[in-house]
C-alpha positions in Angstrom: 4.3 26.2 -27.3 6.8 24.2 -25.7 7.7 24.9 -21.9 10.7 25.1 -20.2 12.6 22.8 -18.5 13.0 23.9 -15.5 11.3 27.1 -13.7 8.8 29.4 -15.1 9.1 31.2 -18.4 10.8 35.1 -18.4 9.4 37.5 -20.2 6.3 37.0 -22.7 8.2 34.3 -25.1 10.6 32.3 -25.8 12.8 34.5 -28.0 12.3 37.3 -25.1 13.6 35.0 -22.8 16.2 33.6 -24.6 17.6 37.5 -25.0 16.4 38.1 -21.7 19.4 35.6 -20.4 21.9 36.6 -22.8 21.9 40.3 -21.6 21.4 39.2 -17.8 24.4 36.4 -18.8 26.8 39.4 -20.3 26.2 41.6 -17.3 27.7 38.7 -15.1 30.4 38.5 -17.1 30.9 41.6 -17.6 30.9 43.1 -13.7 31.7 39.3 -11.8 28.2 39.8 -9.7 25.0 41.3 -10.8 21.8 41.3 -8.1 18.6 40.0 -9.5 15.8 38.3 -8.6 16.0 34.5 -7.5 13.8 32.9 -10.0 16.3 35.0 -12.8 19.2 34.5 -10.7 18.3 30.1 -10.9 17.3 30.4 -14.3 20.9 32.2 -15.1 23.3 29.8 -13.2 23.1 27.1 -15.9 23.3 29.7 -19.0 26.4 31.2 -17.3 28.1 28.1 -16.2 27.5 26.5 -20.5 29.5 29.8 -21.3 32.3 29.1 -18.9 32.5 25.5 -19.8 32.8 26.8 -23.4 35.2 29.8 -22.7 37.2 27.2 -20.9 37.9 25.0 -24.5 39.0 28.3 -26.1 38.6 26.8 -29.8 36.4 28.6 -32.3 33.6 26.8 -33.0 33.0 27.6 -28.4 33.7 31.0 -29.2 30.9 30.9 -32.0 28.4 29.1 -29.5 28.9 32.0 -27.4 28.1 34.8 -29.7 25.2 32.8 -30.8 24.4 34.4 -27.0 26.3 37.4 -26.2 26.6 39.6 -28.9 29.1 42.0 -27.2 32.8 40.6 -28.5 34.4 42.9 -25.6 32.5 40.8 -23.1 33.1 37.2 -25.2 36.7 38.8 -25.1 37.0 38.9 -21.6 35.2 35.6 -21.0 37.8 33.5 -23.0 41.0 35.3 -21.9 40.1 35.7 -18.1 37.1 33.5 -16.9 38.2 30.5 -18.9 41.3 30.1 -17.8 40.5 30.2 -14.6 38.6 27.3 -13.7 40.5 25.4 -16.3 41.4 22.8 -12.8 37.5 23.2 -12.0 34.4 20.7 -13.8 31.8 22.6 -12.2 30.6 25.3 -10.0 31.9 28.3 -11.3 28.9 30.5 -9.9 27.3 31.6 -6.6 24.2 32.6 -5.5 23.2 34.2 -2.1 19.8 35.6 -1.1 19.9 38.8 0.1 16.2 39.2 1.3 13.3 41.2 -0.4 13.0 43.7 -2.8 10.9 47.2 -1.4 8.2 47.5 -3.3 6.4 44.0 -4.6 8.4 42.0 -1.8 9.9 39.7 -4.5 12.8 37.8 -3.3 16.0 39.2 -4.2 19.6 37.5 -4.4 22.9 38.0 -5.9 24.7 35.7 -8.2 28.4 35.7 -9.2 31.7 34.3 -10.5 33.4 32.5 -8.1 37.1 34.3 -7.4 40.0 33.1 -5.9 40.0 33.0 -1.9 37.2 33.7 0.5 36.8 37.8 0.4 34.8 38.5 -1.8 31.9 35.8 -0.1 32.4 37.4 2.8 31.8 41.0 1.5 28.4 39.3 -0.2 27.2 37.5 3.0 28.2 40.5 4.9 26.0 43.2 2.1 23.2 40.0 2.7 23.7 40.5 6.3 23.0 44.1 6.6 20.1 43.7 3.5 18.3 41.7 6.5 18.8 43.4 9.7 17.5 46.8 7.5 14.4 44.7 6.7 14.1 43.5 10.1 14.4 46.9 11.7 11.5 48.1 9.2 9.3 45.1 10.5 10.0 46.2 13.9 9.7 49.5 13.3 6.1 48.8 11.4 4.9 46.4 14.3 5.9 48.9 16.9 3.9 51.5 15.2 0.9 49.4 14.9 0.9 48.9 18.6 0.9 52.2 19.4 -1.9 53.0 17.2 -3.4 50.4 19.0 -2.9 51.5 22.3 -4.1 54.9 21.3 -7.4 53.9 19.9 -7.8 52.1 22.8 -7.4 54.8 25.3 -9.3 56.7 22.8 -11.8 54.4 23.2 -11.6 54.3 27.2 -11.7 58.1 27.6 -15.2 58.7 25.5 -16.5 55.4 27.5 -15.7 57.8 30.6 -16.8 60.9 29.1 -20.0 59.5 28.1 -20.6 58.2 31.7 -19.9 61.4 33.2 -22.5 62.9 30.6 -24.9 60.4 31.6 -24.4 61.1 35.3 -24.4 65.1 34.6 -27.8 64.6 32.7 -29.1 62.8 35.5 -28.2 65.0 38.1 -30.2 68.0 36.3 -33.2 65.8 35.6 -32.8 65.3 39.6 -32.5 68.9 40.1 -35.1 69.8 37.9 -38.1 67.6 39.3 -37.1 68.6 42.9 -39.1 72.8 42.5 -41.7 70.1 41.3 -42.2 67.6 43.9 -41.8 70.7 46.7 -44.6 72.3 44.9 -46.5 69.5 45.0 -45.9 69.0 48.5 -46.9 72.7 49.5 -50.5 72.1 47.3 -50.8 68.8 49.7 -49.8 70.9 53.2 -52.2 73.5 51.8 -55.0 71.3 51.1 -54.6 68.9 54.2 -56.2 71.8 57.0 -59.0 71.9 54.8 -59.8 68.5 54.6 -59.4 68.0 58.2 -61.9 71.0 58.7 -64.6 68.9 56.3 -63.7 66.1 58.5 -64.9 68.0 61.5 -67.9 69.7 60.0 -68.7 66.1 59.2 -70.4 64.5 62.6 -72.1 67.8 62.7 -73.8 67.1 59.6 -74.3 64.4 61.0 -75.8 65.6 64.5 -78.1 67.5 62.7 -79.6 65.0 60.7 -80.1 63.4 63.6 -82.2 65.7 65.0 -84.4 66.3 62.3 -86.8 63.4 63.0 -87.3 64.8 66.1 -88.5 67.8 65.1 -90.8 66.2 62.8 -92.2 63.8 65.7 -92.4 67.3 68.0 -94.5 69.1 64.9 -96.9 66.0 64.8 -97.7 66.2 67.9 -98.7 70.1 68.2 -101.7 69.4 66.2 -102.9 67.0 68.8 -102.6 69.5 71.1 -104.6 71.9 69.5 -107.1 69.4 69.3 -107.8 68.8 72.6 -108.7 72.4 73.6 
């Protein structure tokens, strides 16, 4: 299957695409301006301008090239008694197209193609609609990005406050551990005062031990020598 010439294909096939432009082409020329897509709106411009350039002859076998297209004879009517004859002093150029930004939803790029007119309004009123088509989608960027940074600033002192309440937790839980080994330790410490008079008292009772064991060698030198005694009388 042969491709196109220029752009991608519309639709699934050539014979869709081909009816594709003819109804997008009868719209134009029906209402002057239609707002489309800008692959549609490129792949329209030469269609439209053939039918021109053929409305502008006026002869029959034009008129039967564009009902081969448009099927509508009201429309073809209007082409070859008001279009035509306009740009009958023109060779070229008898269409317009102006982006007009994004379309909400899939973000495709959108733009509006038209018939030229006589004088400069009606561009103005187009780049004026483009105009206002961007400063909306700018204020909804602006409005999105602001929104994202003040989620972000409220995770963050989200963040910051549990960091602080988790400290203070910490410290809390500390502090009672503190308290709680303090009836402990001054248990402990009463147990040592208690037991410290008592080992001072062994520590007394020691070099008395001590004494006495001292003298017990004497006493057993002193009981030898009683029976020595006794001897002698």
């Amino acid at each position: 299957m042969p491709k196109p010439a220029k752009g991608p294909r519309l639709g699934s096939g050539p014979a869709h695409e081909r009816l594709l432009l003819g109804t997008l082409a009868a719209q134009l020329i029906q209402h002057g301006r239609i707002r489309t897509t800008v692959t549609k709106a490129k792949r329209l411009r030469p269609v439209a301008e053939k039918l021109i350039s053929a409305a502008k002859k006026g002869d029959l076998p034009a008129r039967r090239r564009v009902m081969a297209v448009i099927s509508d004879k009201s429309v073809v009517h209007h082409l070859f008694t008001e279009i035509g004859p306009r740009f009958a002093q023109r060779d070229g150029g008898y269409t317009r197209i102006t982006k007009v930004g994004v379309r909400k939803g899939d973000n495709s790029s959108m733009a509006i193609i038209e018939i030229l007119t006589e004088g400069t309004p009606a561009k103005r009123a187009v780049v004026s609609q483009a105009d206002a088509i961007l400063k909306a989608a700018s204020k909804r960027d602006d409005a999105k990005k602001a929104s994202a940074a003040r989620v972000a600033d409220r995770d963050s002192n989200a963040k910051k406050i549990s960091e602080r309440i988790a400290s203070r937790v910490s410290a809390a839980v500390s502090e009672i551990e503190v308290e709680s080994d303090a009836p402990k330790k001054a248990t402990a410490k009463k147990a040592a005062a208690k037991k410290a008079p008592a080992k001072k008292a062994a520590a007394k009772k020691a070099p008395a031990k001590k004494a006495v064991a001292k003298k017990a060698p004497a006493k057993k030198a002193v009981a030898k020598k009683a029976p020595a005694k006794k001897s002698a009388k």
